[in-house]
ChimeraX commands (.cxc) that place a marker at each C-alpha (Angstrom):
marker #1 position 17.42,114.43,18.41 radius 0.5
marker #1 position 20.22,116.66,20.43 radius 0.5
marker #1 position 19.99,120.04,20.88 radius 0.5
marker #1 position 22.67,121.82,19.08 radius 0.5
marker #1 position 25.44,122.57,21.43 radius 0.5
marker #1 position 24.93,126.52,21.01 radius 0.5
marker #1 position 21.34,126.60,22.74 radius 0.5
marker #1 position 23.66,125.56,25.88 radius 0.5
marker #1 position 25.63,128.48,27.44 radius 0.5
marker #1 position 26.82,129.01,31.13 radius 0.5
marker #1 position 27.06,131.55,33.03 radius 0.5
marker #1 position 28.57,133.01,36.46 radius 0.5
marker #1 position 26.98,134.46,39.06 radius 0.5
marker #1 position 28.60,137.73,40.50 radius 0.5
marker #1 position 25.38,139.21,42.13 radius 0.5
marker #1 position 22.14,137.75,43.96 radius 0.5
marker #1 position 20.78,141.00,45.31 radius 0.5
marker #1 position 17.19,139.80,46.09 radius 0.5
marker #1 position 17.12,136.80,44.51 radius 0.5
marker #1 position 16.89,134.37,47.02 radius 0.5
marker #1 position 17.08,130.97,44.50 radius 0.5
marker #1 position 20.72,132.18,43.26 radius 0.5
marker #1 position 24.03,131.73,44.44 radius 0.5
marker #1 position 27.07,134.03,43.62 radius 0.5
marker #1 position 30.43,132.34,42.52 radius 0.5
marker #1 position 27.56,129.07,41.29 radius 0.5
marker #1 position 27.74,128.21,37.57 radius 0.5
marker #1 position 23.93,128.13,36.38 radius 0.5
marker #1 position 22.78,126.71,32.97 radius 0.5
marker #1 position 20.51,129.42,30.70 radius 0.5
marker #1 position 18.50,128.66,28.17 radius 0.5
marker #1 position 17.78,130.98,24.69 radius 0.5
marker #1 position 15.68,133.68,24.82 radius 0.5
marker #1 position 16.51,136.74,22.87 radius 0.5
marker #1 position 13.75,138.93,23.54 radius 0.5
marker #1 position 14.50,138.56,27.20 radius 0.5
marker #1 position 17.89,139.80,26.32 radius 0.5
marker #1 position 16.88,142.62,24.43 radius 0.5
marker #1 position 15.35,143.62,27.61 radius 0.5
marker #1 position 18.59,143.64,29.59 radius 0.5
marker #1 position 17.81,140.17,31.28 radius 0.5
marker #1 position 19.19,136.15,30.98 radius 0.5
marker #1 position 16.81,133.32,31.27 radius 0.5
marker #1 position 18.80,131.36,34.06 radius 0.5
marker #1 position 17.81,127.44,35.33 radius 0.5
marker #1 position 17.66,128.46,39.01 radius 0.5
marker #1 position 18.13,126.82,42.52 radius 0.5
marker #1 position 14.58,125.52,42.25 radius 0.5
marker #1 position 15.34,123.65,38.93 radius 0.5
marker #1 position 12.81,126.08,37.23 radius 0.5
marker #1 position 14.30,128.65,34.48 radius 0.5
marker #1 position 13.40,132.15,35.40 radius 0.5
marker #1 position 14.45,135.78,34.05 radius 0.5
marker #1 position 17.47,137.54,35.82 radius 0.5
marker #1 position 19.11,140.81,35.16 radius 0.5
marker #1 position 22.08,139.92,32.63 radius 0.5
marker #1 position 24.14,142.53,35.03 radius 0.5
marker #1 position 24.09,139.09,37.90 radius 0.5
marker #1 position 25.83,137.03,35.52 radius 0.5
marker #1 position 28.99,136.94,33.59 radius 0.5
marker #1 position 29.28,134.51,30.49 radius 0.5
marker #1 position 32.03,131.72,30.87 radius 0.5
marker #1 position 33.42,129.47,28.06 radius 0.5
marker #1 position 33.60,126.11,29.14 radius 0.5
marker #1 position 35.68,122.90,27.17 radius 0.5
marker #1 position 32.72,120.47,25.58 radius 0.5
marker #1 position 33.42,117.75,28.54 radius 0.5
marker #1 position 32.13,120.46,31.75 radius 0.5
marker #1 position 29.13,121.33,29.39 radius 0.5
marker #1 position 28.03,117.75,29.16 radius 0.5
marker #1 position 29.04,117.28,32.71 radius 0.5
marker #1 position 26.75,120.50,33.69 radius 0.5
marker #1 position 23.50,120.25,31.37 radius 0.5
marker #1 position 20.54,119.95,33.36 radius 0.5
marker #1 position 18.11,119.29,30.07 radius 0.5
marker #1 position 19.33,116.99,27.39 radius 0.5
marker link #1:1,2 radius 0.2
marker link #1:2,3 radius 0.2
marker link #1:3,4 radius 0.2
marker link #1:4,5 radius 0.2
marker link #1:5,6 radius 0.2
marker link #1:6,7 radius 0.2
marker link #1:7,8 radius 0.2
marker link #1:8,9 radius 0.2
marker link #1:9,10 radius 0.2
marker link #1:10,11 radius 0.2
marker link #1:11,12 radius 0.2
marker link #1:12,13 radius 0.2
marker link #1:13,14 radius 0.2
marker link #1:14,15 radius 0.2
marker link #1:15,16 radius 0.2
marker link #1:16,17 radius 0.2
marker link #1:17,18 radius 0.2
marker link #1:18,19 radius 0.2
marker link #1:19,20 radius 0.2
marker link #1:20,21 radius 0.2
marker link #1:21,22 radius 0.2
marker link #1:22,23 radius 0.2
marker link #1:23,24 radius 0.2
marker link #1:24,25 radius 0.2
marker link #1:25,26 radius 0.2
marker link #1:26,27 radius 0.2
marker link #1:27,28 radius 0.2
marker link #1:28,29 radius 0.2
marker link #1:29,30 radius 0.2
marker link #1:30,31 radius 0.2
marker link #1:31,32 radius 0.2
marker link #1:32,33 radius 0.2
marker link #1:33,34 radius 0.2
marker link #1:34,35 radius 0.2
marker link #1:35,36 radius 0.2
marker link #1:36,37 radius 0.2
marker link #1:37,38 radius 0.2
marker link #1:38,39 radius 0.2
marker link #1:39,40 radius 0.2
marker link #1:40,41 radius 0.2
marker link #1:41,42 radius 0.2
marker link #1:42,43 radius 0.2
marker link #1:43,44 radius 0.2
marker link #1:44,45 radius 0.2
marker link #1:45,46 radius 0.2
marker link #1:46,47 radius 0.2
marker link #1:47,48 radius 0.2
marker link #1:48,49 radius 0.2
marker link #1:49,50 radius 0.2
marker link #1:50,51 radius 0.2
marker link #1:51,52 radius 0.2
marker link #1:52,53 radius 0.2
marker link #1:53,54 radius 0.2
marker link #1:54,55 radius 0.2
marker link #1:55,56 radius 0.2
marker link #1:56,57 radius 0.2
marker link #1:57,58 radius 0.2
marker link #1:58,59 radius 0.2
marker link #1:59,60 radius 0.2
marker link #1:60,61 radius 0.2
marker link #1:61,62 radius 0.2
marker link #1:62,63 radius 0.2
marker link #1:63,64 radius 0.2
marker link #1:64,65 radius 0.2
marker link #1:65,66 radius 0.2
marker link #1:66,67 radius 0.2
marker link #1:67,68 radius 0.2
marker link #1:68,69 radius 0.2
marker link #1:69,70 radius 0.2
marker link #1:70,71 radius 0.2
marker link #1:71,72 radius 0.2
marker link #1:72,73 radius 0.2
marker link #1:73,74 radius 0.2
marker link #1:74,75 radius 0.2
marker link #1:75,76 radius 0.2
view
């Protein structure tokens, strides 16, 4: 079964201050996790592949058309 297309979101990076497994001005794929964001952070798939907790302040959210989504998901 597919996930629904709202557990997908992207996100820009604007800041990498020591976070050596992010890139700024790289789209990165996140992944749901609301009490992480309650906390002030994103969980963001990384350079490593893993998905790890960032400060939402690194990131800003982009909208994306369906097509660069599907072209971008690392997890199906």
């Amino acid at each position: 079964m597919a996930k629904k297309r709202e557990n997908y979101r992207f996100v820009l990076c604007i800041e990498n201050k020591d976070c050596q497994d992010l890139e700024k001005r790289k789209i990165y794929q996140t992944l749901p996790d609301e009490e992480a964001e309650k906390e002030g952070f994103i969980r963001v798939i990384d350079e490593s592949g893993e998905d790890y907790l960032y400060p939402k302040s690194y990131f800003i959210v982009i909208p994306l058309p369906r097509e660069a989504e599907k072209a971008l998901q690392l997890s199906e």
